[in-house]
C-alpha positions in Angstrom: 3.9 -32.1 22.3 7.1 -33.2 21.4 9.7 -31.6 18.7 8.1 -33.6 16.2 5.1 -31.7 16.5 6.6 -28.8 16.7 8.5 -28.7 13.3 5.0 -29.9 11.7 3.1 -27.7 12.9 5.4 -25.2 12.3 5.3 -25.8 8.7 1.5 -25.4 8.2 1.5 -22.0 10.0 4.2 -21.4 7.0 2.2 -23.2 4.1 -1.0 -21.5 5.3 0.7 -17.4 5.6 2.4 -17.8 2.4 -1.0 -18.7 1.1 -2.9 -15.7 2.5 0.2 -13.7 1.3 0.1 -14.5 -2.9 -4.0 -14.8 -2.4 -3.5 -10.5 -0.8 -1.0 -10.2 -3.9 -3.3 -11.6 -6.2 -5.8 -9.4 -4.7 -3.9 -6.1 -5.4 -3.0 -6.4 -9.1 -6.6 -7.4 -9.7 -6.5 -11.2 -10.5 -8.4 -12.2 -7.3 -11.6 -12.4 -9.6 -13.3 -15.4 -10.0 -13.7 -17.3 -12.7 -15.3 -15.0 -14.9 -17.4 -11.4 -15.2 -20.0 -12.7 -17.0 -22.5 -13.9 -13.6 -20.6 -12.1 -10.9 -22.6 -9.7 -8.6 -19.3 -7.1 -8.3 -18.6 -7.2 -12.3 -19.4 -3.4 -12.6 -16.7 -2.5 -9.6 -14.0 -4.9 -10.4 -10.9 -4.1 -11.2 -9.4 -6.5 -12.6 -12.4 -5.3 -15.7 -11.0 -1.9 -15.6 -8.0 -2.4 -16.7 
């Protein structure tokens, strides 16, 4: 493995935590929904429809 490597795969382990970290965000203020309320399982416990 040389330096090239390094510095690539150094950037997907950024690319992929800064991912996980706005999907947790999104999770928090309730957006993480899917598409819609309408056929989802969870509707009844989501927040996002409490607000």
């Amino acid at each position: 493995m040389n330096t090239a490597d390094g510095v690539i795969f150094l950037i997907i382990v950024i690319i992929v935590a800064a991912v996980i970290k706005v999907m947790k965000k999104q999770k928090e203020k309730g957006s993480g929904c899917c598409s819609g309320c309408s056929g989802c399982s969870k509707a009844s416990n989501c927040s996002y429809k409490k607000k």
